[in-house]
N, C-alpha and C positions, 0 to 999 in steps of 0.2 A: 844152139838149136834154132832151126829154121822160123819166123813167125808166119804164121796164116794170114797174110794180110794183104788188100790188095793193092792197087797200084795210088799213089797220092792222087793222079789226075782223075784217075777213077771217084774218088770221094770228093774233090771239087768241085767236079761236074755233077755227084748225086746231091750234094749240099745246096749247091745254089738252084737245081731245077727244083730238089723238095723246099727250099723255101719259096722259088719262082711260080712255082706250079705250073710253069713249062719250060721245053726245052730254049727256043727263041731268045726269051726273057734270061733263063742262062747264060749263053752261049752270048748276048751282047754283055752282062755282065763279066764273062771271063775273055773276052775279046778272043772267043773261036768261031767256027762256024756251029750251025745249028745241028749238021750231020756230027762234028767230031762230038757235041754234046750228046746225041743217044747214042754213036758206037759205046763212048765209056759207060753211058748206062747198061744198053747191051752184054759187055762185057762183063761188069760188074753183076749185075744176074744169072749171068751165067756161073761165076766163080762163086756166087755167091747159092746157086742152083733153085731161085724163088725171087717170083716178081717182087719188084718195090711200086711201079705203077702201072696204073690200066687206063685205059680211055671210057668214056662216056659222052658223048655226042663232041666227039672234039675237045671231050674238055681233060685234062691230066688230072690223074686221081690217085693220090698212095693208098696203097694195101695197109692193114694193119703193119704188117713185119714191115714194109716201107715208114709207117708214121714215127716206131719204136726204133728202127735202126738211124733214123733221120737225127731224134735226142741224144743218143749214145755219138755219132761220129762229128755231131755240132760241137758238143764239147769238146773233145778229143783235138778238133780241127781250132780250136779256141785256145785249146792250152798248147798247143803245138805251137801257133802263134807267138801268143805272149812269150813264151821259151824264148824264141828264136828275135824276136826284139830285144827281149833281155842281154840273149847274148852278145847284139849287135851292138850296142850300148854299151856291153860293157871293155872296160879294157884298166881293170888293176884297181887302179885307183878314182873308179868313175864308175856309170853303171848307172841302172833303175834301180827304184824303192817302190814295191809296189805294200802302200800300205795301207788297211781296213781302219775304219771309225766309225766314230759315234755319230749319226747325223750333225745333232745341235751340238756335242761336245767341239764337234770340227770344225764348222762353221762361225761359232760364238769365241771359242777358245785357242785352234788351233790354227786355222789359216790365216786369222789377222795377225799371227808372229810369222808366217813362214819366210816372207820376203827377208826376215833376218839370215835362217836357213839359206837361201837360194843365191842371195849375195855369198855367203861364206865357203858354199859348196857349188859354186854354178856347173861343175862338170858330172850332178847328180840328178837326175830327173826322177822327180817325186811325182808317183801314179795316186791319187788317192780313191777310195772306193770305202762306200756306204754298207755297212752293215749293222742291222740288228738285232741278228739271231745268231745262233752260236754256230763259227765254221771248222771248215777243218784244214789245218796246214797243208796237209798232204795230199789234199784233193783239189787246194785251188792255187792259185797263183799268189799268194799273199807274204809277204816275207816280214813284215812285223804288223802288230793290231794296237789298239788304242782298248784296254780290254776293263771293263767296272766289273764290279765281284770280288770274290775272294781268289785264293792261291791253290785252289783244288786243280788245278789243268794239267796233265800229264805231258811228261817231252818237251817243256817248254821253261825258258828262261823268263823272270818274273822282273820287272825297276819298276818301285814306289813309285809314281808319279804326284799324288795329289789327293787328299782327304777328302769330305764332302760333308756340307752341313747344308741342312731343308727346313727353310720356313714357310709358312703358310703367306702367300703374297694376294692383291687383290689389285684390281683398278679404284682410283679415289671412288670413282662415282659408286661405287657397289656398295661402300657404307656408308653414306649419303650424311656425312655427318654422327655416326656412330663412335664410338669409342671402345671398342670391344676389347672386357677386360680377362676374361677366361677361354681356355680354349674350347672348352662343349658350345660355347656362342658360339663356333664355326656353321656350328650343326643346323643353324636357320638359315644356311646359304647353300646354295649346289656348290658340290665338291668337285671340282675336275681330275678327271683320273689317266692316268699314264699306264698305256696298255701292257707295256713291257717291266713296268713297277706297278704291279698290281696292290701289292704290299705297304705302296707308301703313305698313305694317308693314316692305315690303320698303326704302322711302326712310329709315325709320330705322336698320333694321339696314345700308345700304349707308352710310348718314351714319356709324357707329360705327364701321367697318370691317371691318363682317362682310360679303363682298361675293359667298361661298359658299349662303348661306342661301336655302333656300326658305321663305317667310312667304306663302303665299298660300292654305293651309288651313286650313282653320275654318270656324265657323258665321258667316252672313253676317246682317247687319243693317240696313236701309236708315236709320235715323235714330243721329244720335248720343246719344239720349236712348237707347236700344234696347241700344244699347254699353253704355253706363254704368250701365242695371241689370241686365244681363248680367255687368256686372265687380263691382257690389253680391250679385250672389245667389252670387258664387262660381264662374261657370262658367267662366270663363278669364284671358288677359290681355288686355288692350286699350292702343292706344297712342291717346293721346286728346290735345287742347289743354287745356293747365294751366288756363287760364282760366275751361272751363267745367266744372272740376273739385273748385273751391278749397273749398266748403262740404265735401265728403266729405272730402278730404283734411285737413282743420281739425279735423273732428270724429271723424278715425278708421277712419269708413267705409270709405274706401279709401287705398292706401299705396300709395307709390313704389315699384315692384319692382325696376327698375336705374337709378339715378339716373346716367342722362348723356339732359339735357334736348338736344333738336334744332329748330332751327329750320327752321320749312316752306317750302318753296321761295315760296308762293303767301303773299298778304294778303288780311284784309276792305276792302272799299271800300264805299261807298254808291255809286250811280251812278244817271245818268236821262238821259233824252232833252234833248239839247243844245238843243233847242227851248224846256224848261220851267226853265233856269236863273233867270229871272228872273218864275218862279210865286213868289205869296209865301207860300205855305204849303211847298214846297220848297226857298226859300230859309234859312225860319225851322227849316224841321227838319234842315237840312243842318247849320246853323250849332248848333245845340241837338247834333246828334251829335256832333259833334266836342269838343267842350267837355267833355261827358262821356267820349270817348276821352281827353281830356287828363287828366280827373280817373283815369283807371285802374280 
């Protein structure tokens, strides 16, 4: 069956005027002229039978149906992209990784091993990309995640990566000399809270057996790297995973404020589309993460 669809140059010249907001500014970005820039516009309206822009003293203006079709064919022209990199990349036993994480998991945990990776596998090129909200295989470019939670995700292959245990940490100067022996003393401090674990403060104090406590005030932070210099500069406490803590606590930076450690209900996993298990640049980096989870 035939697609409805217009011509590629057609949408390369509507993509870069709708973001240029004119044609000129186009037309040097795609190295044409400024006329071949509105023919494809032109044209493109036509096929399309309804303005994308109008003028106002000279100035380029999109139409509604121009602002809505502008989102729809950016990504379309993004994933088309990436596709076509991938392909060029790849040849068998080589190829992109294009993989999602965890901000601080990545950052603290994962890229100070990759250089092991990148020696072992140099004919692999590892894309990484931030995520901290839940995505969807099939709608982005991502061929494996870095993924905390449970094993509810549908379509998709699951490997243990790594447990997780959260203690309440502090900067020295915040207990100035204290000695804090129970955990409801947290309670005379501000609690820093993790916007994407809303839950944690209150799972540890109900883990301890505080099961009275309100723990859900404080300043909120969407990253856990945001926690942890939040609990460097002194402003409160934060209940963080050990693991991505061990350099401050090694060096002083920051301290154990009640030492009764809790394990998280959830784990890290790697996971991907059940489809790509037998990719071989997801097989090589499946098998390279775990190795390094073994080494600790």
């Amino acid at each position: 069956m035939r697609r409805i669809l217009p011509s590629l140059a057609a949408l390369q010249c509507f993509d870069a005027a709708a973001r240029q907001l004119s044609f000129t500014r186009a037309a040097i970005e795609l190295n044409i002229t400024q006329s071949a820039v509105s023919r494809q516009i032109r044209l493109l309206e036509e096929f399309l039978g309804r303005a994308l822009f109008y003028r106002i003293k000279q100035r380029l203006v999109m139409t509604d149906a121009g602002e809505a079709y502008a989102r729809d064919i950016r990504d379309v022209l993004d994933r088309a992209e990436a596709a076509t990199l991938a392909l060029m990349a790849y040849s068998g036993t080589s190829g992109a990784l294009n993989l999602a994480i965890l901000p601080t998991f990545g950052s603290r945990w994962l890229v100070p091993r990759l250089g092991s990776f990148t020696t072992r596998y140099p004919e692999i090129q590892l894309n990484l990309l931030t995520r901290l909200k839940p995505f969807d295989f099939a709608k982005e470019e991502i061929d494996v995640a870095i993924h905390f939670g449970d094993t509810s995700w549908p379509g998709v292959q699951y490997h243990h990566l790594m447990n997780e245990v959260t203690v309440p940490i502090c900067a020295p100067s915040l207990l100035a000399g204290r000695c804090l022996k129970a955990p409801a003393d947290l309670m005379s401090f501000t609690l820093l809270q993790h916007s994407t674990r809303p839950d944690a403060w209150a799972d540890w104090f109900e883990a301890v057996g505080e099961h009275s406590i309100n723990a859900v005030k404080g300043p909120r932070f969407e990253q856990f790297y945001m926690v942890i210099q939040a609990a460097l500069a002194g402003l409160g406490m934060a209940v963080l995973p050990l693991f991505l803590v061990q350099d401050e606590l090694a060096s002083g930076c920051l301290v154990v404020a009640v030492d009764r450690p809790v394990p998280s209900r959830n784990a890290y996993y790697l996971v991907h589309p059940s489809s790509k298990r037998d990719a071989y640049p997801v097989k090589v980096f499946k098998d390279w993460l775990l190795e390094q989870c073994a080494l600790g």
